[in-house]
N, C-alpha and C positions, 0 to 999 in steps of 0.2 A: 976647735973647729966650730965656726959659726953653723947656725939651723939652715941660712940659706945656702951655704955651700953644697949641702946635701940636697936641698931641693932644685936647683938650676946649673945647668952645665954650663961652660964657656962661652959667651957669646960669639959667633962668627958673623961674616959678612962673605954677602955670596956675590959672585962679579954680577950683577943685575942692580946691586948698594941694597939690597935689602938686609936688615939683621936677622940673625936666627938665633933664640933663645931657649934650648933644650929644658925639660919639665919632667924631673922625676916622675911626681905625684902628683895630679894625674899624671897619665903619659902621653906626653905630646912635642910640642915645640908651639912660643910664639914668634910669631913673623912680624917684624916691623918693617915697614914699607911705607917712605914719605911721609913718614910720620905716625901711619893708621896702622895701632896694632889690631894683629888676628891671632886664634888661637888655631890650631892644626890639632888635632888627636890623632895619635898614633896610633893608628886600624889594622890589624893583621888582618886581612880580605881571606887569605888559606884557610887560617884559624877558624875564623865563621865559617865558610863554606863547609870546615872537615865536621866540627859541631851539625851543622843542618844535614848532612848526611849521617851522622850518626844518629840522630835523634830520629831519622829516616829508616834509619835500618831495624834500630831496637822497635819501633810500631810496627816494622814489616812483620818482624817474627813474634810479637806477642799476639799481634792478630793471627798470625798463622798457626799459632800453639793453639790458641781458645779453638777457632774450626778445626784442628783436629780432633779437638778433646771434645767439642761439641759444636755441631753443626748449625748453621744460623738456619734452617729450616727447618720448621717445628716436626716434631714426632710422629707418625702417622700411623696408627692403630689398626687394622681390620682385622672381621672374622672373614673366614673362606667359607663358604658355603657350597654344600653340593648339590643345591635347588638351584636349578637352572630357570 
């Protein structure tokens, strides 16, 4: 088995005559179109999104642990005095 077999899938053509060239590693495909190739990265738009709310949630609740465990408002001390 050749190295490139493992790195590019089969090339197809899509009714528009563009080629598409599928890319392990990275992950993507390139597009040939009249001749000018482009690269495409293959983006899971879910994946990030579920990531940026995760990373949303765990700061919601460590910040909500620290004020409970301590309050961002400082300490406030008094005597009572019975002099009026």
């Amino acid at each position: 088995m050749d190295v490139g077999d493992e790195l590019f899938g089969q090339p197809y053509q899509t009714p528009d005559g563009a080629t598409v060239i599928p890319v392990a590693k990275p992950v993507g495909v390139f597009v040939v179109k009249d001749g000018v190739p482009r690269w495409a990265a293959a983006n899971d738009d879910t994946r990030v999104a579920l990531a940026g709310i995760l990373v949303g949630l765990v700061a919601t609740i460590l910040v909500g642990a620290t004020m409970v465990r301590r309050p961002p408002w400082p300490q406030l001390h008094g005597v009572v005095s019975k002099n009026f």
